[in-house]
C-alpha positions, 0 to 999 in steps of 0.5 A: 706586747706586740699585735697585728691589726686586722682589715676587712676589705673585699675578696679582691683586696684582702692582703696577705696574713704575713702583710698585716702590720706585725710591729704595730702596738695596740693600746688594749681598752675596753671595746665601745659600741661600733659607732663613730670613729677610731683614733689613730697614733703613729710613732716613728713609722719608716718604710722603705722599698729596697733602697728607697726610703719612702717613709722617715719617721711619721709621728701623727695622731688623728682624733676620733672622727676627725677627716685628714687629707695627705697631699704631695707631690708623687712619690712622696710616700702618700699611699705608702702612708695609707697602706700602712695604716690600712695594713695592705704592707709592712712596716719596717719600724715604728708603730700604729696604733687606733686606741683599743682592739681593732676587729676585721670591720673596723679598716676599709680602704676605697681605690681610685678603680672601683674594683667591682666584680663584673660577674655580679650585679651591684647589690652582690657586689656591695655585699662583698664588703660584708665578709664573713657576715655575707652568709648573714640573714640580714645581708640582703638588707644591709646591702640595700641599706648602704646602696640607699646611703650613696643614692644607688637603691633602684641599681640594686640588680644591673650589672656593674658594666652598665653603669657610669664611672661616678655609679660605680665608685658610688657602688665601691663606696656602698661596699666600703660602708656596708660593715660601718667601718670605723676608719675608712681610707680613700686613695685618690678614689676621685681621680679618674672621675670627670670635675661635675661628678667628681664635686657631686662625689665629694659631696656625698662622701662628706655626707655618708662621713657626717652621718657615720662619723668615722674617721677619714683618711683621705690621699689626693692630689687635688689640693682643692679637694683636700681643703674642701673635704677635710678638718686638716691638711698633711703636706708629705715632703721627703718622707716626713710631714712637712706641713700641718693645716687646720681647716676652720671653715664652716660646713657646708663649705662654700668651694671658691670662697676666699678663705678656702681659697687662700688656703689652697695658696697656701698649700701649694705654695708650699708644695711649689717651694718645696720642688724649688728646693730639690 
């Protein structure tokens, strides 16, 4: 039996019913609490946008709560991935499936641009995340809740075009966690971020996805980020996985320490033979 995954996204990111992955098989088990993360398999997943064949057969499993970064170099089909897994588009064959039903609050994607609306302050704004529960008795306080966890609770009334670029993702991070989400996919949502807030960010998602324990999903190009960040490093070459990296080292990681370090040679070396090789 074949069945569509839902997402819960903001007003402003809800994709189309027709989009929401209609070929993705979904492994029906017994609902658990709505704590921790969702596991994730893919099987001979493919995309294509015309004749350009962007994804050419993904086979991937993610455990429950494990962090993954997806790096390469542009147009490798990174954000393709995520989409697919967020069901933002559709796929063309293949399957993905998170390990039981997926309810709407269970998929949050966060973007590179906050998104924020600016015609409501910071607290309504996270309260979009909450979809249907915004009419909830308790939304107010499960708004607050989230602007506590991402250090925003005294912003809870300023307009969003007062605040600086790191307080608004700060602010689009709050939206994304206020359902407790148990996976959370993040498209390069650090990129346009000066270096000191950017590593201040990184932090901080670390944090939030310690307490959570969802599952994360993580597309960049920083490939410093990606070892700083995650349990294992997916290198997308050609539209497939070209390179798989378990990431050992102990948290909190040391940025600039030599095993992260040889690491990030690694992968880009990897990355730097691969252009070699077009």
């Amino acid at each position: 039996m074949q069945t569509a995954l839902r997402t819960s996204l903001p007003e402003t990111e809800l994709p189309s019913r027709a989009n929401f992955v209609p070929h993705a098989r979904v492994v029906h088990e017994e609902r658990t609490a709505h704590t921790g993360g969702r596991p994730l398999s893919i099987r001979g997943l493919r995309k294509s946008f015309g004749a350009n064949e962007v994804l050419r057969g993904i086979d991937l499993h993610i455990p429950a709560g494990q962090f993954v970064a997806i790096v390469g170099k542009s147009g490798c089909g990174k954000s393709t991935l995520l989409r697919l897994i967020a069901g933002l588009d559709e796929i063309d064959a293949g399957s993905i499936s998170f390990g039981g039903d997926v309810q709407p609050e269970d998929i949050r994607v966060m973007f590179q641009e906050p998104r924020l609306l600016p015609w409501a302050r910071v607290l309504a704004n996270v309260e979009v995340g909450l979809g249907r529960d915004r009419a909830s008795s308790d939304a107010h306080a499960r708004a607050e809740k989230a602007l506590s966890e991402v250090g925003l609770a005294d912003k809870r009334d300023q307009w969003p075009s007062v605040l600086s670029g790191g307080q608004k993702q700060r602010v689009a991070l709050g939206r994304a966690l206020v359902s407790r989400p148990r996976v959370l996919a993040f498209d390069e949502p650090l990129g346009a971020l000066d270096a000191l807030t950017r590593i201040s960010m990184q932090r901080l998602l670390e944090r939030v996805w310690r307490d959570q324990g969802f599952t994360a999903i993580l597309v960049t190009h920083d490939v410093s980020e990606a070892v700083a960040l995650a349990d294992r490093v997916l290198v997308i070459e050609g539209g497939r996985i070209a390179h798989d990296v378990t990431v050992n080292a102990a948290r909190p990681r040391q940025r600039g320490s030599a095993e992260l370090a040889s690491l990030e040679g690694s992968i880009l070396s990897h990355l730097l033979s691969a252009d070699d090789r077009t």
